[in-house]
C-alpha positions as CSV (number, residue, x, y, z in Angstrom):
1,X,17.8,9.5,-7.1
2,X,14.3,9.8,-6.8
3,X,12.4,7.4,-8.7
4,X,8.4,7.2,-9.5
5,X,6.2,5.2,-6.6
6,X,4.3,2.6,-8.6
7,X,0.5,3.3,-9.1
8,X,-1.6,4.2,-6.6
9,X,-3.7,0.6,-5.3
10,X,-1.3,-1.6,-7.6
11,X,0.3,-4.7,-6.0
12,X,3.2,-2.9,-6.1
13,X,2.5,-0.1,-4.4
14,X,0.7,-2.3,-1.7
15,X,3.7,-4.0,-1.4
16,X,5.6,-1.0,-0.1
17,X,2.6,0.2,2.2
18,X,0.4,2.1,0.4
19,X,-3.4,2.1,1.9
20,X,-5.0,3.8,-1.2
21,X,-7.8,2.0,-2.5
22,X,-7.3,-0.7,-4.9
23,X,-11.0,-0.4,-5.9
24,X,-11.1,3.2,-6.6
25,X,-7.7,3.1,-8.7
26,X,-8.3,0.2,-10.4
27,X,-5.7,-2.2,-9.0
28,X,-3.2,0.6,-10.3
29,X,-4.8,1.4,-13.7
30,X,-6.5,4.8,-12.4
31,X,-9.6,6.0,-13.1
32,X,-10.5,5.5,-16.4
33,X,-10.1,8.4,-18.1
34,X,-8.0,10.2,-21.0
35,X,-5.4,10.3,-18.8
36,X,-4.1,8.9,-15.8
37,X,-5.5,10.1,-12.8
38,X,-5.4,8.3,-9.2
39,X,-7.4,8.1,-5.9
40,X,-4.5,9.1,-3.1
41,X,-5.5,8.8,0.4
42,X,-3.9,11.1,2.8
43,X,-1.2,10.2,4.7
44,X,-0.5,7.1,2.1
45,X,3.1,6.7,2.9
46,X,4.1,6.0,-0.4
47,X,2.1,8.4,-2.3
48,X,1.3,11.0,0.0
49,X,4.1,10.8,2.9
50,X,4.1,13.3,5.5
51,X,7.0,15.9,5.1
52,X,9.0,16.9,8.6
53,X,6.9,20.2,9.5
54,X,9.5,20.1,12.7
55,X,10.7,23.7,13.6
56,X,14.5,24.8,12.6
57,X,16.9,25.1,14.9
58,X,18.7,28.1,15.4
């Protein structure tokens, strides 16, 4: 199952380690806008996690 990470800078998202900025996204209500659009910092590890770039084995 792969649910939706909360907002970006909501308490919620905080709450599971994010380290976006609450200011820039509003406290998780985004940039204001006519749609939703977020601040992600990279290497957030709930928004922005680093994938395993590890080599296959053969």
């Amino acid at each position: 199952m792969n649910e939706t990470p909360p907002n970006p800078g909501s308490e919620e998202a905080l709450a599971q380690g994010c380290i976006c900025s609450e200011i820039d996204n509003h406290w998780g209500r985004g940039i204001t806008c006519d749609y939703e659009l977020f601040v992600i910092r990279p290497g957030c590890p709930v928004h922005n996690p680093k994938e395993d770039v590890s080599c296959p084995q053969k």
